[in-house]
GUMI-550014 format. One record per residue: x, y, z of N, C-alpha, C, O in turn; residue in one letter. Coordinates in pm, whole numbers, plus 50000, padded with zeros to 5 digits. Each point is the difference from the previous one (the first is absolute). Last residue first. Layout:
N
n.c1,n.c2,n.c3,ca.c1,ca.c2,ca.c3,c.c1,c.c2,c.c3,o.c1,o.c2,o.c3,rest
X,Y,Z,X,Y,Z,X,Y,Z,X,Y,Z,A
...
//
This chain:
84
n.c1,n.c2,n.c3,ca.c1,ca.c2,ca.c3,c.c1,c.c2,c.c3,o.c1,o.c2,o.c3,rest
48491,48769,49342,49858,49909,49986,49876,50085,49925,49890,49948,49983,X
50569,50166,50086,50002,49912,49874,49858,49905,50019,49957,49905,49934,X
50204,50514,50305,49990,50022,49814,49987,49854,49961,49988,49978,49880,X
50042,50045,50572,49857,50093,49933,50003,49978,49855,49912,49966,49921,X
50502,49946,50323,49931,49838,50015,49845,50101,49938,49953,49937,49906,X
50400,50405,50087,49996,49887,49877,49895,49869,50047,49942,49940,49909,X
50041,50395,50422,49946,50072,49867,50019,49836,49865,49919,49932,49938,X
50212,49997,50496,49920,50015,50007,49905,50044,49852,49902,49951,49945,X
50566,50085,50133,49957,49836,49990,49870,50005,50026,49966,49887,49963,X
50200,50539,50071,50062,49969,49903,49927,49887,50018,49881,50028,49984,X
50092,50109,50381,49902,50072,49899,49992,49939,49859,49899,49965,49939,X
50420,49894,50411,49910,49937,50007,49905,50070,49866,49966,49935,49902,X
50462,50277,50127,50018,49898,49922,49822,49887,50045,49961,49930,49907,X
50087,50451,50299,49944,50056,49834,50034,49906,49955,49933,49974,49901,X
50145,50021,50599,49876,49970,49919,49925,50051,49836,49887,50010,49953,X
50569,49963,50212,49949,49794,50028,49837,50040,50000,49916,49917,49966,X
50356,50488,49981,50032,49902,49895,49913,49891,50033,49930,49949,49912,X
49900,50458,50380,50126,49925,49966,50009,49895,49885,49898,49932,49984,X
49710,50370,50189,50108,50014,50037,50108,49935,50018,50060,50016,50106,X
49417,50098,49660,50177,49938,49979,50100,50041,50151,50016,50121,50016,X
49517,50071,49774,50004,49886,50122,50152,49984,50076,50050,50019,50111,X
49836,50248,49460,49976,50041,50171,50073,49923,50057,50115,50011,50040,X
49778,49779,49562,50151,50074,49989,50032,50087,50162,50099,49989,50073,X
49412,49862,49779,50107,49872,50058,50205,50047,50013,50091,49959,50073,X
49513,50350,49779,50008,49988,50126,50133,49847,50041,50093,49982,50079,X
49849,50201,49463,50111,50051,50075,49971,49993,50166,50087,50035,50081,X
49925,49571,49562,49912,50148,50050,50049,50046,50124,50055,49953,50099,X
50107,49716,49473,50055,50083,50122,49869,50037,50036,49928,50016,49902,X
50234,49624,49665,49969,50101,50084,49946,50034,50101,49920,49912,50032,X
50380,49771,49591,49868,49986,50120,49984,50109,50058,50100,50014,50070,X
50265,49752,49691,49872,49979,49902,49880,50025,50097,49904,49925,50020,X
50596,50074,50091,49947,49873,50064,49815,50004,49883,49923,49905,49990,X
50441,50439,49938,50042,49841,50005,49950,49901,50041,50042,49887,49978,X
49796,50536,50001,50029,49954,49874,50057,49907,50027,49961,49904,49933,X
49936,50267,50452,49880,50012,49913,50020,49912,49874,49926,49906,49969,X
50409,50225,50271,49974,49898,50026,49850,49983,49954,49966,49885,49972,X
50267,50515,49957,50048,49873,49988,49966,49854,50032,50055,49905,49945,X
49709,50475,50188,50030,49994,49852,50050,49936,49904,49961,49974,49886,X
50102,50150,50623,49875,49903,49955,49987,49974,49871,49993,49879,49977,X
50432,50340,50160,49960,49823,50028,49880,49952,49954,49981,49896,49937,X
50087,50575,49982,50048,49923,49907,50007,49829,50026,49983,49908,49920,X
49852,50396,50378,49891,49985,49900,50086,49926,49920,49954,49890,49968,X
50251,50222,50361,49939,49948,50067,49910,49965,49875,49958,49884,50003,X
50368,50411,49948,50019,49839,49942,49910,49854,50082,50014,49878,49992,X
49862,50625,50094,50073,50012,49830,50014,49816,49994,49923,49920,49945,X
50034,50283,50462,49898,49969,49960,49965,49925,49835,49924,49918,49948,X
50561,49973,50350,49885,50130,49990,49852,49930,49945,49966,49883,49985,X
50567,49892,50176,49815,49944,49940,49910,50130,50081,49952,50010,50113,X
50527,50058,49867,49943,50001,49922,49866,49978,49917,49942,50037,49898,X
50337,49620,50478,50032,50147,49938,49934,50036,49921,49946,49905,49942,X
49917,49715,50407,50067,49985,49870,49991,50209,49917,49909,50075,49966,X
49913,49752,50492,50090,49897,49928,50092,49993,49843,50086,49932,49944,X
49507,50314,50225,50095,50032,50095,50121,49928,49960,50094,50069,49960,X
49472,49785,49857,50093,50133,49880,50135,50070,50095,50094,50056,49944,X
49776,49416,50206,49945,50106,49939,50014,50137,49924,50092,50006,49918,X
49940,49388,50263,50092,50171,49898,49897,50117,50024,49883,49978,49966,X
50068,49507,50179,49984,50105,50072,50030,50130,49986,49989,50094,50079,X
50037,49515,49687,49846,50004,50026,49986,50121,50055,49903,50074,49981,X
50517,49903,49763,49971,49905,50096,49843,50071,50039,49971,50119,49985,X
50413,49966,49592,49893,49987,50037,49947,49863,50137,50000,49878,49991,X
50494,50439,49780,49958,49831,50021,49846,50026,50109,50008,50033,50118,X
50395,50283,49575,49846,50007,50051,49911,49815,49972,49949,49929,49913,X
50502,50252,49831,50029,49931,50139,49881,49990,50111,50016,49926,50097,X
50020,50228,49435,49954,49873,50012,50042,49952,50110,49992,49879,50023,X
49825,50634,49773,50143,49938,50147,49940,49831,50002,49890,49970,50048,X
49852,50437,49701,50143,49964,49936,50133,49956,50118,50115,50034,50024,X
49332,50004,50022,50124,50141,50026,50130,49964,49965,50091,50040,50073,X
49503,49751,49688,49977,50153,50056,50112,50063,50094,50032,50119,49997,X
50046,49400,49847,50017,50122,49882,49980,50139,50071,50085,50088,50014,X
49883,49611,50299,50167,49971,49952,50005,50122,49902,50072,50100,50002,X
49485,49687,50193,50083,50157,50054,50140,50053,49948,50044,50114,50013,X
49726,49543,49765,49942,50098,49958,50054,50110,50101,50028,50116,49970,X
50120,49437,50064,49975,50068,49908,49990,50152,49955,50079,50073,49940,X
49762,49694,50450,50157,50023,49999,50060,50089,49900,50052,50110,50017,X
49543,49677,49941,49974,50126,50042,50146,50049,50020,50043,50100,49942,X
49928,49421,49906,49952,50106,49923,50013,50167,50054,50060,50082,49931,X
49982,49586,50372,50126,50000,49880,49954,50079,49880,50073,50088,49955,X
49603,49865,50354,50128,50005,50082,50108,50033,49918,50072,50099,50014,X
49585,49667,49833,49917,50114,50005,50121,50063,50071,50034,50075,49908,X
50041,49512,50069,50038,50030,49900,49919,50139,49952,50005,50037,49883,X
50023,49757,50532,50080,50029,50014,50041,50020,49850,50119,50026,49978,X
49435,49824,50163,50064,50132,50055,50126,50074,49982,50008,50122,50014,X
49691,49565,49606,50051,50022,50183,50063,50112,50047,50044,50097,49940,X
49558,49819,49676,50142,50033,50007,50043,49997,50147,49949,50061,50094,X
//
């Protein structure tokens, strides 16, 4: 899956968890950036995207994170795993 449709997807998914389709995802977002992103919907993103992309988390790799461009890499990493 490319990047920019892992991108569009997640978009997605922040849109539902905090109910604002004006939240436009750049590599460089982080929870500072965007209102509301507590601990609470911090889980509801992963969760979400768990289910949308068919793939799961640990919670050291979730640590790591510090910004969208590297949970959207995680993300493409995890799916190119699932299919070999």
């Amino acid at each position: 899956m490319e990047q920019a449709e892992i991108y569009e997807r997640l978009t997605g998914i922040f849109h539902e968890v905090f109910g604002d389709d004006s939240i436009v995802l750049t590599p460089e977002t982080t929870a500072t950036d965007i209102p509301d992103w507590d601990s609470a919907n911090h889980i509801s993103l992963v969760v979400g995207a768990e289910a949308r992309f068919g793939i799961r988390f640990k919670t050291a790799e979730l640590e790591e994170l510090r910004n969208v461009g590297e949970f959207v890499e995680l993300i493409g990493k995890k799916l190119a795993n699932r299919r070999h």
